[in-house]
C-alpha positions as CSV (number, residue, x, y, z in Angstrom):
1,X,-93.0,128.9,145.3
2,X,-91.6,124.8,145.2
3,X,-94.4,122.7,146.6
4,X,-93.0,119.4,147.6
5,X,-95.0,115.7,148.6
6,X,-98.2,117.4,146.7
7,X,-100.1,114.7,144.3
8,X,-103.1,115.7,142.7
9,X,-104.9,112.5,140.8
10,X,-108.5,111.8,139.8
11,X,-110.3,108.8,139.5
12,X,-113.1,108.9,136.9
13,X,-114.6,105.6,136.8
14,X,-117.0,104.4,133.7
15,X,-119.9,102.0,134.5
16,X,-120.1,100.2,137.8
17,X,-122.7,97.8,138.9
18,X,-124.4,99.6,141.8
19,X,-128.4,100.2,142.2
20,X,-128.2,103.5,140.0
21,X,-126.9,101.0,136.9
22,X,-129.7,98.8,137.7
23,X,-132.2,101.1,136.6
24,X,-131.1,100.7,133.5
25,X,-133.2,97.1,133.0
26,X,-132.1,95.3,129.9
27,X,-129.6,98.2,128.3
28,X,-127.0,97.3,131.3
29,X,-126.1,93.8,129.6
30,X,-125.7,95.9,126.4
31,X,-123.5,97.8,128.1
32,X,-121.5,95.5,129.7
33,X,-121.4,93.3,126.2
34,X,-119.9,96.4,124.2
35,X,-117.3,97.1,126.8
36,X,-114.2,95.1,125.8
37,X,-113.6,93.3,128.7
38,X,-117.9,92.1,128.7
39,X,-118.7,93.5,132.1
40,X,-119.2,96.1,134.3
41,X,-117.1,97.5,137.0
42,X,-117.9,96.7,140.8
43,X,-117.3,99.1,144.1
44,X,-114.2,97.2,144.5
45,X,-112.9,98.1,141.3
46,X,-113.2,102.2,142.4
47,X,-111.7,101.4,145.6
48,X,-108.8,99.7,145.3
49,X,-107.8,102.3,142.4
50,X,-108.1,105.0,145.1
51,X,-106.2,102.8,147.4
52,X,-103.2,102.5,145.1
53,X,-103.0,106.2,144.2
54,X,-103.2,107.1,148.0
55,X,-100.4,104.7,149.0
56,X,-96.8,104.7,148.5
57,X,-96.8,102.3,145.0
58,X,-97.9,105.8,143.6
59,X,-95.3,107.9,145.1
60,X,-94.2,109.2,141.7
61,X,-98.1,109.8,140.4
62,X,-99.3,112.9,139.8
63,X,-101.6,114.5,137.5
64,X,-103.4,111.5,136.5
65,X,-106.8,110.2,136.0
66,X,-107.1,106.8,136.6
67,X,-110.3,105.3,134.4
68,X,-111.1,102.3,135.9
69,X,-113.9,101.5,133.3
70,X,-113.3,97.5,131.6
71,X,-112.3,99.2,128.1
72,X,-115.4,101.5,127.6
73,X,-114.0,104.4,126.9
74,X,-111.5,103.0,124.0
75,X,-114.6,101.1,122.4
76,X,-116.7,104.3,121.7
């Protein structure tokens, strides 16, 4: 069976700054300092990833998990 025009991506975001984050208190600046880019991620971030792998600039992209997380996940 060929399936044709079929992409199957994730997005798998790391810390974003929403109200759940917030409970966190002081630890969420020590989060956002050990992530190599020094801050969180915002809604926006998560959106416009989903954006780009549901329009045509990601015809060819499939299979992927895109991690928009600052550089957390290579600093632990």
């Amino acid at each position: 069976m060929v399936t044709q025009g079929v992409r199957v991506n994730a997005v798998a975001p790391g810390w974003i700054d929403t109200a759940l984050v917030d409970a966190l208190g002081d630890l969420k600046a020590i989060v956002a300092f050990q992530t190599p880019m020094s801050r969180l991620g915002d809604t926006d971030d998560i959106a416009w990833a989903a954006v780009y792998l549901a329009s045509d600039k990601a015809k060819v992209v499939t299979g992927q998990v895109l991690s928009p997380n600052a550089g957390w996940y290579m600093s632990q």
